[in-house]
N, C-alpha and C positions, 0 to 999 in steps of 0.2 A: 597381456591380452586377456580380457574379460571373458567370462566365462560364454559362451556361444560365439564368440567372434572368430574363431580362425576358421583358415581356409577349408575345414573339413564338414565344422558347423555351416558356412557357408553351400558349400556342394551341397549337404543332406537336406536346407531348405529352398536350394534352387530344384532338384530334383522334386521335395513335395508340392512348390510351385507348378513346375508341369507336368506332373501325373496324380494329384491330390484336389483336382477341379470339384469333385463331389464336393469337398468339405470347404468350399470358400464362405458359403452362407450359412454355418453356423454360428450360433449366436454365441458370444464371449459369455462365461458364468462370472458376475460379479458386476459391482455397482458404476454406474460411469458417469465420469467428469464430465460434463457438459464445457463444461467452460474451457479445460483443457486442453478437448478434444475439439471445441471449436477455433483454439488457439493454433494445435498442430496442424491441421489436415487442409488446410489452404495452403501454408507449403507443400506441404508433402503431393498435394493435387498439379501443383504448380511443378515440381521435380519430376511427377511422373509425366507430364504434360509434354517439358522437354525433351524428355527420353524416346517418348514415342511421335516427334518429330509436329508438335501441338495441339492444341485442345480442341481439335475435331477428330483429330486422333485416336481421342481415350473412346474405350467400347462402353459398353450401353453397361449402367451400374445391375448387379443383380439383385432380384425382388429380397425384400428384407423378410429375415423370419416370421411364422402366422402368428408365434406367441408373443411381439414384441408390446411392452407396456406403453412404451414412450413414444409419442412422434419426432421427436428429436434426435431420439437414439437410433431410429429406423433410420433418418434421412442421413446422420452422420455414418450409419452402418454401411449406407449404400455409397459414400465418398470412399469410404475406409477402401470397400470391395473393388470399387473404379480404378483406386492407387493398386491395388494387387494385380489387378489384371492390365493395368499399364505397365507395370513390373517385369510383371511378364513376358509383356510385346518387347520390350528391351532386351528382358534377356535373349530371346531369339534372334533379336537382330543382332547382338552381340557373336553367338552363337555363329549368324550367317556369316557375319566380319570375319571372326575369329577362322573359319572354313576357308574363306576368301587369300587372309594372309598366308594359310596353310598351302594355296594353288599356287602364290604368289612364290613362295619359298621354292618350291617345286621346282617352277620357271625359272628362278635365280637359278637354281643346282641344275640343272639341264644346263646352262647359257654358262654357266662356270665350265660344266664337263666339256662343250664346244670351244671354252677355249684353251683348257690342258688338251684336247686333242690337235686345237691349231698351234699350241706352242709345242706338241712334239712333231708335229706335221714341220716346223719352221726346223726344229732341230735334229731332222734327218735330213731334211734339205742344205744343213749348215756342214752337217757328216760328208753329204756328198759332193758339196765346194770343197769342203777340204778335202778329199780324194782327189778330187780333180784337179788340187793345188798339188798335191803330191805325185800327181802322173806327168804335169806339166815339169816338176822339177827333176822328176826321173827323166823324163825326153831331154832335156836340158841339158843334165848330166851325160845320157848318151851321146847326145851331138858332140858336146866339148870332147869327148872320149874317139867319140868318128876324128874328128878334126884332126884330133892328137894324131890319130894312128897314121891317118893320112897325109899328115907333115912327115912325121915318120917315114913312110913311105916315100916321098920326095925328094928326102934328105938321102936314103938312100942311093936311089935313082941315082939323084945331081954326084954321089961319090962315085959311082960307075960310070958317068958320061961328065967327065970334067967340063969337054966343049962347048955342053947346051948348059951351063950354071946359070948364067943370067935368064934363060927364059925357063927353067925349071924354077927358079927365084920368084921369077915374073907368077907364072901358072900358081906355086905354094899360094904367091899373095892374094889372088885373085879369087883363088879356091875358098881360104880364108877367109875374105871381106864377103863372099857368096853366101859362106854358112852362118856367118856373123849376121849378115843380111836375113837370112831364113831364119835366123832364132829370134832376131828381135820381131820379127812380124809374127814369128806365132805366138813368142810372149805378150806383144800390144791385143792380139786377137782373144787371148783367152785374160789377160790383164782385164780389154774391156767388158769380155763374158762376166767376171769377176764381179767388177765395180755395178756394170746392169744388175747383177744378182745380190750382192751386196744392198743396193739401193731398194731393190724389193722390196725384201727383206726389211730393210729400216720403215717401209712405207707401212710393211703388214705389223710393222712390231706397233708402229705408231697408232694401227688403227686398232691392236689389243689391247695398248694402253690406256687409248679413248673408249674402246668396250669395260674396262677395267673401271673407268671411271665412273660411265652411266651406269654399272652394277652395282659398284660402290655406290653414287648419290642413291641409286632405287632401293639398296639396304638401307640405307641412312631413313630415306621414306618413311618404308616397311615398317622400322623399328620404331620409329617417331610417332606413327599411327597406330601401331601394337601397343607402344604403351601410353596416347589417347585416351585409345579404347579399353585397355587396363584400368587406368584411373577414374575415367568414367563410369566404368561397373561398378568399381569398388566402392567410387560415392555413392553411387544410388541403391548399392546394398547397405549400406553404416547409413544410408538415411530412411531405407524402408525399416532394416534392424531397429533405431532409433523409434519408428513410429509403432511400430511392430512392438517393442519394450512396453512404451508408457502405455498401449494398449493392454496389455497384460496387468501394468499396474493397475489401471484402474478395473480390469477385469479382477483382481485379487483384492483391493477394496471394495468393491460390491460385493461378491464372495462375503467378506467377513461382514457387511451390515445385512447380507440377508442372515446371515449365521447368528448375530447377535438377536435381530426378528424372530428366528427360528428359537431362539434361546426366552424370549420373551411370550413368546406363544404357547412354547411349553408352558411356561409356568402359571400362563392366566388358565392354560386348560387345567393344570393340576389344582389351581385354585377352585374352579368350577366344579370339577369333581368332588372337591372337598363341600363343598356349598351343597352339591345335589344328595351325595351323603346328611352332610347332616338334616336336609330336607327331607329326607327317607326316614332316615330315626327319628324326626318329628314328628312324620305322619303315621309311622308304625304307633308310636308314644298314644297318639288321637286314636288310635284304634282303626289306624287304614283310613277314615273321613277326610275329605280333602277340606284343606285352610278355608274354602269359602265357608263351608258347612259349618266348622268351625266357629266363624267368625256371625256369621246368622243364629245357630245356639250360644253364641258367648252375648249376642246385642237381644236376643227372649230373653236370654237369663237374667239381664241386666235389667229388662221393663219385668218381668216380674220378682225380682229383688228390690225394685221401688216399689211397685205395687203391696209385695208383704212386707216391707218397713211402714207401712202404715198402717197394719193390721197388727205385725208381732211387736212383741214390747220392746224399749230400747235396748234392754239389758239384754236381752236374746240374740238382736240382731248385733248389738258390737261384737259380742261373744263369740257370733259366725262370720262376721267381718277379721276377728283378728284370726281367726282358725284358716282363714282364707287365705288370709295375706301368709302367715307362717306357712301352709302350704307350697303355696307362689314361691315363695323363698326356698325350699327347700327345692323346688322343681328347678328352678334358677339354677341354684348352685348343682346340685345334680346336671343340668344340661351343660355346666360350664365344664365340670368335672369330664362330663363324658365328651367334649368337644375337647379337651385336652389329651385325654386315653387315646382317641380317635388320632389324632394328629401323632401323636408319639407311636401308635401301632404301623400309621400311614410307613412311617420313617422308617422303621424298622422292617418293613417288607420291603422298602425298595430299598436297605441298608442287603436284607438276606436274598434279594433280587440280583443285585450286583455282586454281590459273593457268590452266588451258587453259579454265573456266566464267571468271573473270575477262577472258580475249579476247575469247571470247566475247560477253560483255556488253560490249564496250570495240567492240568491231565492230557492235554493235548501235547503241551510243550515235553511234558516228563516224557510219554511213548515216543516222541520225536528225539530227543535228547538219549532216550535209551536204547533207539535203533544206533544213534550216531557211534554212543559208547561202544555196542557191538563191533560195529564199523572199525570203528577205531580200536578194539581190541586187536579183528584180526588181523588189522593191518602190522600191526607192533607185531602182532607174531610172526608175520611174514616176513616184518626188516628184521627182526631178531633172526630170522632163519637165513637170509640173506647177508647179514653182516659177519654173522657165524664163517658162513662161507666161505664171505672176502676174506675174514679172518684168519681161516686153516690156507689159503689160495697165498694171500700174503707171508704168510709166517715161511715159507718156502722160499719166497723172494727175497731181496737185498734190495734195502731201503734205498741204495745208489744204483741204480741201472745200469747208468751211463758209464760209472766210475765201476762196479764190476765188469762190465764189459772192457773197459779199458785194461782190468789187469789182465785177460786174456790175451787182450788186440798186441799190446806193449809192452811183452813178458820180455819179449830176448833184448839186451844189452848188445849194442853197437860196436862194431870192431873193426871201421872201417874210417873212423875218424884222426886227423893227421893233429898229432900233439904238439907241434912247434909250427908259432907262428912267423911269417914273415918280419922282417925289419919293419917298424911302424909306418916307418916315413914311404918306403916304398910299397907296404899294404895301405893306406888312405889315399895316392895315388894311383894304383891300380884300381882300389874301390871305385874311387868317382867314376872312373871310365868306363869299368863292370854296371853300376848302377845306369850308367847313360846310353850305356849299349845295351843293356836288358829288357827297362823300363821306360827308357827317352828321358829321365828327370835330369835336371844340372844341377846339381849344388855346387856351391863354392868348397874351393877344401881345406878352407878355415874353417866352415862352418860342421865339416864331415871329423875336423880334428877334433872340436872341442865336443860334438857327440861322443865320441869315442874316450876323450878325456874323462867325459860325465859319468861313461859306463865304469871306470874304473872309480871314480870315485863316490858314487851313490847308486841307488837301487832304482831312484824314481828320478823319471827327468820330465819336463814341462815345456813343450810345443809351441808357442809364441806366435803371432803371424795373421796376417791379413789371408782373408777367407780361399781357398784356391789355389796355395801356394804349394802344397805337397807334404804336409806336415803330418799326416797323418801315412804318405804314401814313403817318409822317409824310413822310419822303423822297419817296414813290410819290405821296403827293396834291400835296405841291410842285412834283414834275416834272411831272404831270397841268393843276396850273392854269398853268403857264407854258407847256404845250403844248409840251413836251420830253422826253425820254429816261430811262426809270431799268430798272436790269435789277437783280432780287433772287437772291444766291447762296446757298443753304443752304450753310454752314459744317458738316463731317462731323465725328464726334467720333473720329473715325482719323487725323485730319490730324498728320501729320507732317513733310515736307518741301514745299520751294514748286513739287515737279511734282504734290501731291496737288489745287495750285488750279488752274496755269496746263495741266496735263496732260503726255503725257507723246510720245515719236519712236517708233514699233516699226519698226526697220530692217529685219526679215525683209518686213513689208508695204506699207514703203515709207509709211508714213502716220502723222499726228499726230494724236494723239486729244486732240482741242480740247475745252477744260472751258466749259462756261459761263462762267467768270471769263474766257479766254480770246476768247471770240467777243465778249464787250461790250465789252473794250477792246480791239479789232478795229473794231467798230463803230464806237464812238465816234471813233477816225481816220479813217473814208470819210469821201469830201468832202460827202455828204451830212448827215452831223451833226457836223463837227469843228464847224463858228461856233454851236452849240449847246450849255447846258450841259446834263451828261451824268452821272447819279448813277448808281453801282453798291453795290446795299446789301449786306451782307456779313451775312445773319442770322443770329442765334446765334451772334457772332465769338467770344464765349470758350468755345462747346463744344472746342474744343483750343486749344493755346497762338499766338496768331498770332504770338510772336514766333519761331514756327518754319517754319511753313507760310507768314507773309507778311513774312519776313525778305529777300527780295529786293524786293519792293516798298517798303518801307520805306527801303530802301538805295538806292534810285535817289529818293524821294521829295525826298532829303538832295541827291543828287547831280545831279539834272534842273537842266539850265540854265533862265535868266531868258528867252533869246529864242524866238521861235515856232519858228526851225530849228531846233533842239534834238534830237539825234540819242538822248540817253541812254535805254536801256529795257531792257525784259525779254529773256537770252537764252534762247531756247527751246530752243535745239539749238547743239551744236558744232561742226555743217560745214552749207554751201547743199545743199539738195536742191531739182532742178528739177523741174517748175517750179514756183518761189513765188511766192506771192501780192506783191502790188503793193506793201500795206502793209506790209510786212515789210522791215528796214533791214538789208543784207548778205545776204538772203536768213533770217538765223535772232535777228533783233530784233524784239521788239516796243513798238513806241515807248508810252510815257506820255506822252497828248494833256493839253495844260495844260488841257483843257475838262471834266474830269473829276475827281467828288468822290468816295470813299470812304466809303461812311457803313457805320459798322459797329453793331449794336443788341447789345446784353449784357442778360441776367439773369442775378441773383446766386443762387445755389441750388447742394445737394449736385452738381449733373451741371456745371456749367462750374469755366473755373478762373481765377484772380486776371494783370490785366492788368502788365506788368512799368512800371518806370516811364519806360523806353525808347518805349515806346509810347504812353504815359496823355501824354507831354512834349510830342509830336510830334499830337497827339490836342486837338479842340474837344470836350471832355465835359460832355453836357447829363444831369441826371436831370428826367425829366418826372414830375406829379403822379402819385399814384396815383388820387386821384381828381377828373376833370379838369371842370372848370365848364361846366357849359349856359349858354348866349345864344340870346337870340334873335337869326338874324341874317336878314340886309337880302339885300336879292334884285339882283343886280349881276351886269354882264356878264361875262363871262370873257375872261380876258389873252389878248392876241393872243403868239404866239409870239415872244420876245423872242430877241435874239444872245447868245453867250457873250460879246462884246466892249459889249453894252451894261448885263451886271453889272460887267463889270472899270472901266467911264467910271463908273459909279454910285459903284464901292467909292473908287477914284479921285477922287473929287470931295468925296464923305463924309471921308475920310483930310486933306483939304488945308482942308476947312471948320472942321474937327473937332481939329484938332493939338494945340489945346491940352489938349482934353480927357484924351487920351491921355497927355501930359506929368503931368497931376495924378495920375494911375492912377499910373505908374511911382515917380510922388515918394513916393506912398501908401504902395507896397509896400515902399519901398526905402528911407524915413525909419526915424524910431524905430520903427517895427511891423516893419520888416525887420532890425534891430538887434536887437529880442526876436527874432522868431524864429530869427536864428543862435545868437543865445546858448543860448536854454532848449530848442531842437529841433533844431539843426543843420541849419534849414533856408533854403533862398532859393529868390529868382525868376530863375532860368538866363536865358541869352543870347535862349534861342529862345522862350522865354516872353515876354521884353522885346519881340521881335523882333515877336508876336503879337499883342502887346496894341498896338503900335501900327497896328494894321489893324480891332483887336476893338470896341476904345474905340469910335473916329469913327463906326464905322456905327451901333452901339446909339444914341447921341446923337441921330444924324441919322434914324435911325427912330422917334422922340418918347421913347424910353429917357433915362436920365437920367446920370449920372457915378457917381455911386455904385450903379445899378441894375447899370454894365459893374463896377465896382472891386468889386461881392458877389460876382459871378460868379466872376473872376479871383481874387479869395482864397479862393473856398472850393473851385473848383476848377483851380488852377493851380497853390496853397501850402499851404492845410489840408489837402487831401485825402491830405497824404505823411503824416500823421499816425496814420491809419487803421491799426488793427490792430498796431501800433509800441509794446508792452508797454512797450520801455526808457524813453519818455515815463512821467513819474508824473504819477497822474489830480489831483495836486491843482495841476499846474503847467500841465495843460490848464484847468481848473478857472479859476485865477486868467487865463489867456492871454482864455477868455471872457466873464470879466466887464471886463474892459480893455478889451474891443476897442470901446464907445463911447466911449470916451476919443480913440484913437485917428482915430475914426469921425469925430469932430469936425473932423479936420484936411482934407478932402473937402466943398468947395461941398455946399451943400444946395438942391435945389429946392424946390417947391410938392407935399407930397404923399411927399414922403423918409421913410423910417421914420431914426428913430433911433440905428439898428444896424445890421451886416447883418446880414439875415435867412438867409440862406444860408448862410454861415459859423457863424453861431452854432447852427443847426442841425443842422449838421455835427459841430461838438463835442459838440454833446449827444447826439448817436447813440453817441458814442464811448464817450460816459460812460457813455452805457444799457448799451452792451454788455459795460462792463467791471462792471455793475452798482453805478453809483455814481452814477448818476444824481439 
């Protein structure tokens, strides 16, 4: 947007339009285009023309200024003034609209309010059918209940009077078809109350839906003419602005040829003067006589210098002819001399002219400049006296706030937490039903197995899933029913380095500015929750790259010792600053507590961005359903708060029950199916993947999963998934890899209830093949 055009520039020149009327007929400074201006302003007469509903319309032009030079620039001045004050009337009327739509809105929101009060007026009257449907059914139920009693009664009777059985019989039936009789008729009675009321009802809904409509079309109006008369303002301000412009240009080219006039004026005066000067020293030179005088004794002189050349001898008179001439000549030169002096002394005053206003202003700027230094002295000494301050103020405080107040908060150690876990398989089924009864989610409890798997065998795990699915709400309900710890990090889509997670030192204030990420694993080291396990969710991890932002945590993840003293962690800062918090190792570490998992949740969409395989490696990746199965579940108590040392006995006991399980996985991937795929993909199963599955396998087993439920997993996201997206693969050699893999599949125990395949992997591939469309 050019410089004057937006909408603020606009306001500030519609408001000088109408309260700025003194200055309409001022004249523009500077030279003007005729031709220009007789090009533009018949448009622009013709646009204001329109605007003000036409050309008897426009007001009466006003009188052009008294000092105008030109007739042409007077009569165009007076078009120029006609278009402004046509402008004007526009804008008003605009203005009057603009007012008009505002009453109009008004009426809409009133006629809206009449009719939320007739749809609640309809929906107490619907309250009160239904009460009246519920008193008719209570009457109902008492008759049937009279009836009863009074068969009852008859039956009686008829057993104390054997005799009259047939007409006690007779009377039961009679009495019976009677009240039969009286219920159907109050039921048709208030049936038709009903249906009348009912049909109202339909009649008034119909005629709010038809109110609904003509509000609706009369918005639709409204808005169509609002923005009209939007559009129509705005051109004829971008075409007065435009006219309004080139006015100015050529007001700024006249400006500079009077400037240059001005410049040219100067100089014939300075010539002038220099002329009258030296006219002065010539007639000082004559002795004050003015040139005529002059020139009257120079034309005597001359008739009597004929006259005595023919009296005095030749020789006399050349003699005073050359004395004459030599004279002349030196007055000459002498006059040239002094007209040179003259010129150079000129110079030289207006040289010492302009210097002595240049000190001038150079002594102004200095006292101005030297008050500022003052200024600015005592200012410095004020922030010097003030930083001092914060200085002795801070040095008392702990650069960690947050993180000293925690060691306060989370000084006492826990003693109420239960060290042995349940049997796996009956804890992931109980879980499910704890999560669904807590929080209402359903996961499947494969899908709760191989979480659980994950926790045992890596630190970080990776959330998968179409947007809504509860991915972020899995971790949070898990720590809920184990009655532990989970802190969620929005991930920013500015992440770039790893002080945008962990935060960052400001040395001037002495203080850290602690991230969320930051204070939970803080947390999770007080001795209050270290023997707990402790999830930090990391959500929407691929809104930026985490292998930039969480490329130090990753790096210590590699690096964290096996034992509980394990010093390795995050550094926060480069030097101790006192006083630090407790939990901090050297004063500027932040330890990685082995009791804490990473969970990081991903959506795939234009706003994130693809996970590298540095990280996918290091990573348990689950994709959860999109759309996830209802059960019904069972009503059960909730976990007592279990230890972080009685998952590690659990995973630990699963791992040593389970070993062989894990052995067939590895054989799986790492037989003939691992042979294809280095050959035809250039792919394998790394170190650390080996490394995982021997923790991944045991637990899935031992939690009622199966061998091949862990071996889908594990192939489809441990080995297929490097497939993904990987053009230089050809789709007919994924294609063939697909239909093999039951082949393969075969070489994997089968339990009770095994699919065939895997279902995971092979669905995997077919995604791929969708997307390359070849499905």
């Amino acid at each position: 947007m050019g410089k004057g055009r937006g909408p603020k520039a606009q306001a500030q020149r519609a408001g000088t339009a109408a309260g700025g009327r003194a200055n309409t007929t001022r004249r523009p400074a500077g030279p003007v285009n005729r031709r220009e201006l007789a090009e533009a302003l018949p448009e622009a007469t013709a646009e204001a023309a329109e605007a003000v509903g036409g050309a008897e319309n426009l007001p009466e032009p006003a009188e052009p200024p008294a000092d105008s030079d030109y007739l042409a620039v007077d009569r165009l001045w007076r078009q120029i003034d006609q278009v402004k004050r046509a402008y004007e009337a526009a804008t008003g009327r605009a203005e009057n609209a603009r007012h008009a739509l505002e009453e109009a809105e008004r009426d809409l929101e009133d006629a809206r309010d009449g009719i939320r009060a007739a749809e609640k007026a309809i929906g107490e009257r619907g309250r009160e059918l239904d009460e009246r449907e519920r008193d008719i059914a209570g009457r109902e139920e008492a008759g049937a209940a009279r009836t009863a009693r009074m068969t009852e009664e008859l039956r009686r009777r008829l057993a104390e009077c054997g005799e009259r059985e047939e007409h006690l019989a007779e009377l039961e039936l009679r009495a019976a078809r009677q009240d039969e009789e009286a219920r159907s008729k109050a039921g048709a009675a208030v049936r038709a109350a009903l249906a009348d009321a009912r049909a109202e009802l339909a009649r008034e809904g119909a005629r709010l839906d038809e109110k609904r409509g003509e509000l609706r079309a009369e918005e639709r109006r409204l808005k169509i003419e609002r923005e009209d008369l939007e559009d129509s303002r705005q051109l004829v301000e971008q075409r007065i602005e435009r006219s309004a412009e080139q006015l100015a240009e050529q007001d700024r080219l006249r400006l500079q040829a009077l400037q240059r006039r001005h410049d040219d004026m100067v100089a014939d005066y300075k010539l002038l003067e220099q002329r009258l000067a030296a006219h002065e020293r010539l007639r000082l030179a004559l002795g004050g006589r003015e040139p005529e005088h002059v020139v009257a004794d120079l034309q005597r002189l001359q008739e009597e210098n004929t006259t005595l050349r023919g009296h005095r001898p030749p020789a006399e008179i050349k003699a005073e002819l050359n004395r004459l001439r030599e004279a002349e000549q030196r007055w000459q030169e002498d006059h040239a001399f002094f007209m040179q002096e003259n010129s150079r002394l000129q110079r030289q005053l207006s040289a010492y002219q302009i210097t002595a206003m240049e000190l001038e202003r150079q002594e102004l700027v200095k006292q101005a400049l030297a008050a500022d230094v003052e200024a600015y002295k005592d200012e410095v000494v004020r922030l010097k006296e003030n930083a001092e301050g914060l200085r002795r103020s801070k040095e008392s405080e702990s650069p960690f706030p947050t993180c000293a107040e925690m060691d306060a908060r989370h000084a006492g150690e826990r003693d109420d937490l239960v060290e042995e876990l349940p049997p796996i398989d009956e804890f992931v089924h109980r879980l499910r039903h704890v999560i669904a009864q807590q929080e209402r989610l359903f996961y499947a409890e494969s899908d709760l197995r191989i979480f659980l798997a994950g926790l045992a065998a890596t630190r970080l795990h990776l959330l998968q899933g179409a947007s809504g699915i509860g991915k972020t709400q899995l971790p949070l309900a898990f720590a809920k029913a184990l009655q532990t710890h989970a802190e969620t990090v929005p991930v920013g889509a500015d992440w770039r380095t790893p002080q945008d997670l962990t935060g960052y030192y400001n040395a001037f204030e002495r203080r850290f500015y602690e991230s969320k990420f930051t204070k939970a694993l803080y947390r999770a080291n007080c001795p209050e929750h270290r023997s707990q396990p402790f999830l930090i969710v990391l959500d929407e991890m691929n809104l930026s790259h985490p292998e930039q932002y969480f490329s130090d945590v990753l790096h210590v993840l590699e690096l964290r010792p096996r034992t509980a003293g394990g010093q390795i962690g995050l550094d926060l800062m480069t030097a101790r600053v006192e006083p630090a918090p407790r939990g901090l190792v050297d004063g500027i570490r932040l330890p990685l507590p082995r009791n804490v998992w990473f969970i990081g949740t991903a959506n795939q969409d234009e706003t994130t961005v693809g996970f590298a395989e540095k990280t996918l490696d290091r990573s348990n990746v689950i994709e959860l359903p999109a759309q996830p199965e209802h059960f019904e579940y069972e009503r059960t108590e909730p976990f007592p708060p279990f230890s972080f040392r009685a998952l590690n006995r659990a995973f630990a006991a699963a791992r040593k029950r389970h070993e062989r399980s894990a052995h067939l996985v590895r054989a799986f991937l790492g037989g003939d199916l691992g042979d294809r795929l280095r050959r035809d993909f250039r792919i394998s199963t790394g170190p650390r993947s080996v490394k995982q599955l021997s923790w991944f396998v045991p637990v899935v087993v031992d939690a009622g999963g199966t061998v091949r439920e862990a071996a889908d997993h594990a192939l489809a996201m441990k080995v297929l998934r490097k497939v993904r997206g990987r053009y230089e693969f050809r789709s007919d050699t994924i294609r063939a890899l697909r239909d093999d893999l039951p082949k393969f599949w075969a070489e994997l125990p089968a339990a009770e209830g095994d699919p065939d395949r895997p279902i995971r992997a092979v669905e995997l591939l077919n995604d791929e093949l969708h997307h390359r469309g070849e499905a």
